[in-house]
ROLOMI-70231 format. One record per atom (N, C-alpha, C): residue in one letter; chain; atom name; x, y, z. Coordinates in steps of 0.2 Angstrom, whole numbers, plus 5000, padded with zeros to 4 digits. Last residue first. Layout:
N
> a|A|CA|X|Y|Z
...
end
This chain:
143
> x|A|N|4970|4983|5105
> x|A|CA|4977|4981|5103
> x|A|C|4982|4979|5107
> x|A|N|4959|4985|5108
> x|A|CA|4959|4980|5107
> x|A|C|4967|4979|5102
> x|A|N|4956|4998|5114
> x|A|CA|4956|4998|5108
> x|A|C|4959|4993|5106
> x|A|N|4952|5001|5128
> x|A|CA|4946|4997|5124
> x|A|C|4949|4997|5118
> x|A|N|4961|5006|5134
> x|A|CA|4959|4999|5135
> x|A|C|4956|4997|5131
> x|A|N|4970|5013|5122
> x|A|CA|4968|5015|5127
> x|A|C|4965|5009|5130
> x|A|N|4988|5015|5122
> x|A|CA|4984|5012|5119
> x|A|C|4978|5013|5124
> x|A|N|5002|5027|5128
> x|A|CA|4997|5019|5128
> x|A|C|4992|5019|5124
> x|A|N|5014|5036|5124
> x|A|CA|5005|5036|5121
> x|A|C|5003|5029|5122
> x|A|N|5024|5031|5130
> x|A|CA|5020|5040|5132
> x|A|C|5013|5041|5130
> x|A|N|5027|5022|5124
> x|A|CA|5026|5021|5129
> x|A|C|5024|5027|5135
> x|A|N|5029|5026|5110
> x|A|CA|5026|5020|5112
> x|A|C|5022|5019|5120
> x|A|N|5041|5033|5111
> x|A|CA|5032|5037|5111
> x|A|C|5027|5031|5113
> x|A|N|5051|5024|5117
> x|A|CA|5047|5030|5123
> x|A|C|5043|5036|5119
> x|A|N|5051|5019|5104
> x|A|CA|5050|5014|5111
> x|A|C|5047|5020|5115
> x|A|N|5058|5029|5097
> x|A|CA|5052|5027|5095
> x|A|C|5048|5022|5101
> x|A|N|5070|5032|5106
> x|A|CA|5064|5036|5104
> x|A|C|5058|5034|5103
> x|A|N|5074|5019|5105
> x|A|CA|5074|5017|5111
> x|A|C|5069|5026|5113
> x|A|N|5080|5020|5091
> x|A|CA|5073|5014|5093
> x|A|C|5071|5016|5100
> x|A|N|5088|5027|5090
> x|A|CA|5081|5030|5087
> x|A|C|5078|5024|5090
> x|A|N|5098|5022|5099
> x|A|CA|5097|5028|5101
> x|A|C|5089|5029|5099
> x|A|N|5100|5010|5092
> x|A|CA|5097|5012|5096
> x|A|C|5095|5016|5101
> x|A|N|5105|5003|5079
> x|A|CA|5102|5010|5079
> x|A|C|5098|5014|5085
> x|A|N|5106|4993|5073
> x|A|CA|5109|4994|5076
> x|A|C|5109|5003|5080
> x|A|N|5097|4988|5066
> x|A|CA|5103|4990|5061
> x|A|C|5108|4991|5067
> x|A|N|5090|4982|5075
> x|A|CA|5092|4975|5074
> x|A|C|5099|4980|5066
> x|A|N|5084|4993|5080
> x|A|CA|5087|4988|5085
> x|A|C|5093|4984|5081
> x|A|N|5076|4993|5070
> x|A|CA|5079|5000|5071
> x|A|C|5086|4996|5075
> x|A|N|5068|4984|5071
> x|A|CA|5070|4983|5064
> x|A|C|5075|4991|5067
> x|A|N|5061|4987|5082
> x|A|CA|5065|4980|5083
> x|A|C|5071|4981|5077
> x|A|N|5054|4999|5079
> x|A|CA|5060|4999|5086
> x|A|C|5063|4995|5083
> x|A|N|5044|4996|5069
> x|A|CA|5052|4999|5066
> x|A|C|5055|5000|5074
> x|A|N|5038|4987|5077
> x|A|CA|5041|4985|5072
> x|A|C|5044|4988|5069
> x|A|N|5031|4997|5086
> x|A|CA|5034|4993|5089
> x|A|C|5041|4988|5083
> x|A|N|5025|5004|5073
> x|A|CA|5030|5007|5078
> x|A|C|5034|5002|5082
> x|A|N|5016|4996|5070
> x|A|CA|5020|4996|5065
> x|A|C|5028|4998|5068
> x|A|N|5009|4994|5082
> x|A|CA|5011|4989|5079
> x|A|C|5016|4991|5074
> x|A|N|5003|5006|5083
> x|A|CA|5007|5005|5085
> x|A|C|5008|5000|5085
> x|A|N|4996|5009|5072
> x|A|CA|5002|5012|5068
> x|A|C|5005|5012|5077
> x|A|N|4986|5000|5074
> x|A|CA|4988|4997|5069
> x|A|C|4996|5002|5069
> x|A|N|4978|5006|5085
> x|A|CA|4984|5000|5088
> x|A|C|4987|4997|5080
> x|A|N|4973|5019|5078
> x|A|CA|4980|5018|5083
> x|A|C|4983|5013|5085
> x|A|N|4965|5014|5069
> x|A|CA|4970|5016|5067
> x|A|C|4975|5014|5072
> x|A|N|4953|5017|5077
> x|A|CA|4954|5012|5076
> x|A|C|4959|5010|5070
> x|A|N|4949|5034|5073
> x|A|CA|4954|5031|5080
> x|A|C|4955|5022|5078
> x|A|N|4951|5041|5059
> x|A|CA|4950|5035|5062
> x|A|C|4952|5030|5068
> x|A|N|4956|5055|5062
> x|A|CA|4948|5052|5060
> x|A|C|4945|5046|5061
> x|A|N|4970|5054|5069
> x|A|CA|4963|5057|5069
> x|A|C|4957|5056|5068
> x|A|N|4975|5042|5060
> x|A|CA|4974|5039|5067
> x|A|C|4969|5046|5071
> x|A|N|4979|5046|5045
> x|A|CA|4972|5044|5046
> x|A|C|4970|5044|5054
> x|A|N|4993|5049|5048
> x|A|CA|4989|5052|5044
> x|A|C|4980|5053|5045
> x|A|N|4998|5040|5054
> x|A|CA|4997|5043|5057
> x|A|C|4992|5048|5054
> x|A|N|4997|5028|5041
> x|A|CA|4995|5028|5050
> x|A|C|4992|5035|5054
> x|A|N|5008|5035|5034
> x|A|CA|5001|5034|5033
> x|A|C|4997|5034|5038
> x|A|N|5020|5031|5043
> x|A|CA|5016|5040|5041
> x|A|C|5008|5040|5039
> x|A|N|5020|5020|5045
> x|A|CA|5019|5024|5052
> x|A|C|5014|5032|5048
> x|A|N|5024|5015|5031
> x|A|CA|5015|5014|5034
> x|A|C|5015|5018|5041
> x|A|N|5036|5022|5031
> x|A|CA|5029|5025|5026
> x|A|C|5023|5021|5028
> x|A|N|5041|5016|5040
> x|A|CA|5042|5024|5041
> x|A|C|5036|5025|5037
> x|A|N|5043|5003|5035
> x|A|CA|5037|5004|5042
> x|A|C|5039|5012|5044
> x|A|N|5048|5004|5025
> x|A|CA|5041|5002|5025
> x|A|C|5038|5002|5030
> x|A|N|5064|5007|5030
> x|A|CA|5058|5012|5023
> x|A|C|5052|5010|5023
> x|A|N|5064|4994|5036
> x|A|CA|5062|5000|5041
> x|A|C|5060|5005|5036
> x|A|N|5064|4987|5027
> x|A|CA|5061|4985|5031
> x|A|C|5059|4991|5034
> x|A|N|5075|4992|5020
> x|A|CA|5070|4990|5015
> x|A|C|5064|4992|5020
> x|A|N|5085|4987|5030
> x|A|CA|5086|4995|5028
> x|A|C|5076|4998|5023
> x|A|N|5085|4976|5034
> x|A|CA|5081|4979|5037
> x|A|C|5082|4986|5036
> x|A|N|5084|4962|5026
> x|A|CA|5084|4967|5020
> x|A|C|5080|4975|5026
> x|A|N|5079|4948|5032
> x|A|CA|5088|4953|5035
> x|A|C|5088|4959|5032
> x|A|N|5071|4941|5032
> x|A|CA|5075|4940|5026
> x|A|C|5080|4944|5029
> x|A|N|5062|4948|5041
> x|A|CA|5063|4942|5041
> x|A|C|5069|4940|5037
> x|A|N|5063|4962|5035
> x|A|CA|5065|4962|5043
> x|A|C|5067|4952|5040
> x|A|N|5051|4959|5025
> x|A|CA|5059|4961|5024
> x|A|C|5063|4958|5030
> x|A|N|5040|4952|5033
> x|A|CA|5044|4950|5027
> x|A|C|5053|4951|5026
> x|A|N|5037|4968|5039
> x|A|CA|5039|4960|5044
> x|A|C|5043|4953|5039
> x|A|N|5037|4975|5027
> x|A|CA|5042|4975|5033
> x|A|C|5043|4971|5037
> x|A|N|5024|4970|5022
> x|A|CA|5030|4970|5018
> x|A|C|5036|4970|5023
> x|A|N|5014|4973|5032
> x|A|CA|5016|4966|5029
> x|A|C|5022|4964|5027
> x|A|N|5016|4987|5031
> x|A|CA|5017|4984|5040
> x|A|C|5020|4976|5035
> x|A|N|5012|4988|5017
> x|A|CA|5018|4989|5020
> x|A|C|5020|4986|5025
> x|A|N|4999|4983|5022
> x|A|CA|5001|4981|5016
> x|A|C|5009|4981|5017
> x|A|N|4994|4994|5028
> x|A|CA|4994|4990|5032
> x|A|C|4998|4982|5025
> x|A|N|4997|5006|5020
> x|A|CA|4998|5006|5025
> x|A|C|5001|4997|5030
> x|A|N|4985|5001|5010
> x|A|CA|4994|5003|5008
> x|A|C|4997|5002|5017
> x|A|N|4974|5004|5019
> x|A|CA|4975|4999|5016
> x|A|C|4983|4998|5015
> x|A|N|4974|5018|5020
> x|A|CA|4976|5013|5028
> x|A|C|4978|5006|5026
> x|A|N|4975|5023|5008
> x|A|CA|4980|5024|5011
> x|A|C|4980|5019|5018
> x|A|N|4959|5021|5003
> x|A|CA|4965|5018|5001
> x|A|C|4972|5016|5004
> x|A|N|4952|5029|5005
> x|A|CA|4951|5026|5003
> x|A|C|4954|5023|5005
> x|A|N|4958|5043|5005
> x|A|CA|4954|5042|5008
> x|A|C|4953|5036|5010
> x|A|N|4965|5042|4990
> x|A|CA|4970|5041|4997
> x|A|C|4966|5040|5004
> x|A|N|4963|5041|4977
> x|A|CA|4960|5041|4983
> x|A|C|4963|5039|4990
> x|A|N|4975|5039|4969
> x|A|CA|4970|5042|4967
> x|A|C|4964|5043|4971
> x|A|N|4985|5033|4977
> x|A|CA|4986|5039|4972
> x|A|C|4980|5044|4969
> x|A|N|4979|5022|4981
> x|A|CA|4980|5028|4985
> x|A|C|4982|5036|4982
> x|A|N|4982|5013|4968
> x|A|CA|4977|5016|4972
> x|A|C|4975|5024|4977
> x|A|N|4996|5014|4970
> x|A|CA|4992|5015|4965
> x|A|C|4985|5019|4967
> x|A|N|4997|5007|4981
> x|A|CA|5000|5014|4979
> x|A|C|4995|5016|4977
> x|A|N|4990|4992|4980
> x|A|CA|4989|4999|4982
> x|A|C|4992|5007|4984
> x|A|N|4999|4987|4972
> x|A|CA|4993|4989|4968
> x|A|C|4990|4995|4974
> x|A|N|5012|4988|4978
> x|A|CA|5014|4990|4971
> x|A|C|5004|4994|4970
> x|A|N|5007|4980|4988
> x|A|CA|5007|4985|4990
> x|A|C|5009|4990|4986
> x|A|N|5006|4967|4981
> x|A|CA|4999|4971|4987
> x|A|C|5002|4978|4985
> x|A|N|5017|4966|4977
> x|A|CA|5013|4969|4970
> x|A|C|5005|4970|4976
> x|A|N|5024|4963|4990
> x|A|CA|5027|4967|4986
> x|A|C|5023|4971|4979
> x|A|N|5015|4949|4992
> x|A|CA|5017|4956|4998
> x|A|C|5017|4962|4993
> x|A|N|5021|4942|4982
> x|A|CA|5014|4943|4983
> x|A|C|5012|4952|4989
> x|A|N|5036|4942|4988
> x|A|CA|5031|4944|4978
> x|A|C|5025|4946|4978
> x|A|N|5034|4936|4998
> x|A|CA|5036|4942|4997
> x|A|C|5034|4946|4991
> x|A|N|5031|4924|4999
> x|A|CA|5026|4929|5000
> x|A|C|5030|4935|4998
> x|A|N|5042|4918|4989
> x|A|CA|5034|4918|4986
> x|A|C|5030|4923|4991
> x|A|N|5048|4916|5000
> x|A|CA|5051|4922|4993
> x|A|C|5044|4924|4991
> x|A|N|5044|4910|5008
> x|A|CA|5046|4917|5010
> x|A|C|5046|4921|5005
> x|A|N|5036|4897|5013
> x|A|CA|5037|4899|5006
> x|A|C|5038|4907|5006
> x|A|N|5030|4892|5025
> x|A|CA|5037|4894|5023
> x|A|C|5038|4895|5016
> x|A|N|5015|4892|5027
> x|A|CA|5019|4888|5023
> x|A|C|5027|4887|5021
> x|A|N|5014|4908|5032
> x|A|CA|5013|4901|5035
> x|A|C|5017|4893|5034
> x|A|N|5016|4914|5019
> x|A|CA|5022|4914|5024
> x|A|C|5021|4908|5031
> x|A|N|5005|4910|5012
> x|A|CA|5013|4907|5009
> x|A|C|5018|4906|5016
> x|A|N|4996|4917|5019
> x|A|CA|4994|4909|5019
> x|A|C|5003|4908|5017
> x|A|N|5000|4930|5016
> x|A|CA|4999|4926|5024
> x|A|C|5000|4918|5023
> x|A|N|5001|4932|5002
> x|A|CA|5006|4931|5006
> x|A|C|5006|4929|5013
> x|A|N|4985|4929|5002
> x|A|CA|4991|4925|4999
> x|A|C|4999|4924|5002
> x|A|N|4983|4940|5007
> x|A|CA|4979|4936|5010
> x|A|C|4985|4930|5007
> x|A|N|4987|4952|4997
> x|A|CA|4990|4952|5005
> x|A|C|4987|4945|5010
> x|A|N|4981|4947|4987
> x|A|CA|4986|4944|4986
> x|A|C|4992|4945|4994
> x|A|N|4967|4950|4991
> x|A|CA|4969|4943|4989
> x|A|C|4977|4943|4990
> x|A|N|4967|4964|4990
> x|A|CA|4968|4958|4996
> x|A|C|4968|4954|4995
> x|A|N|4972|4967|4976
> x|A|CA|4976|4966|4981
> x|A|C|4976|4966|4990
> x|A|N|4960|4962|4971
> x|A|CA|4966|4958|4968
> x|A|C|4973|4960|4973
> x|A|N|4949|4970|4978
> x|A|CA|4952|4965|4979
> x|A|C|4956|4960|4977
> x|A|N|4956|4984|4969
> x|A|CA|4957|4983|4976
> x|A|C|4956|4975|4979
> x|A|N|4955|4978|4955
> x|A|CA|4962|4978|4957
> x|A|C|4962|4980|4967
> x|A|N|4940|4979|4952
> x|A|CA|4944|4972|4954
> x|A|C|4951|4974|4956
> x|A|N|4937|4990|4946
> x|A|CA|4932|4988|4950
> x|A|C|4938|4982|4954
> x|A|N|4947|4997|4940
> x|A|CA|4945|5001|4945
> x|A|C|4939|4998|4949
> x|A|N|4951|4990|4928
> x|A|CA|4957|4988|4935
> x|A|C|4953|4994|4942
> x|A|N|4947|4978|4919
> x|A|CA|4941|4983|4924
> x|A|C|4947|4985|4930
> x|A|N|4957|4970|4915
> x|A|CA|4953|4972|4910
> x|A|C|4947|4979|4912
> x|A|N|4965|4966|4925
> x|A|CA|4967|4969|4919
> x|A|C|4963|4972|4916
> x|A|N|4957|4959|4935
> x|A|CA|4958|4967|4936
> x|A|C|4965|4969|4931
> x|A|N|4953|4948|4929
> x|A|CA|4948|4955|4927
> x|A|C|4949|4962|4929
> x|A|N|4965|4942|4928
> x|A|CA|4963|4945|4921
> x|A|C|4958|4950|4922
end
């Protein structure tokens, strides 16, 4: 209700709560339930990113990664890999200014191979495997 009422103060936290809901759900095996949650995370921060993307975008970003491990889980891997192409982008977008971006947009990367793997699509998984593997992560980036 407050981020109905004030949606520029409360709606960022309304959607980490709700990215934090669908963790706890998806522990609980309630999949549908996270995914709903997952899904209006990443509905609110579109949104958001619309209007400051500085802001914003890593957040979306890492919102979709959630959303795609989700889909992929459920089989929906066409859904799955659309979400970790748009959080790879975003990723990439910020991974300049914010080197502690890197182990997040290669996570994402390592999960559109699998999700690429799994349409059957091995040619582009086994590209995205050997950026992966032409760009190490560095030692200290805790990824």
């Amino acid at each position: 209700r407050l981020a109905q009422d004030n949606p520029a103060a409360y709606e960022p936290d309304l959607a980490g709560s709700l990215s934090n809901l669908g963790n706890r759900l998806t522990q609980a095996g309630r999949h549908a339930e996270a995914l709903t949650a997952a899904e209006e995370a990443v509905e609110i921060r579109r949104r958001l990113a619309q209007d400051n993307p500085a802001a914003y975008e890593p957040n979306l970003a890492m919102s979709l990664t959630v959303l795609a491990v989700l889909l992929a889980a459920k089989s929906d891997l066409y859904e799955a890999l659309r979400a970790t192409e748009e959080a790879a982008d975003l990723y990439r977008r910020h991974v300049a200014t914010a080197p502690p971006m890197l182990p997040r947009l290669h996570a994402v990367l390592g999960l559109q191979a699998d999700v690429l793997e799994g349409l059957g699509l091995q040619e582009e998984a086994a590209t995205v495997r050997g950026w992966l593997r032409d760009n190490p992560l560095p030692p200290d980036s805790n990824g």
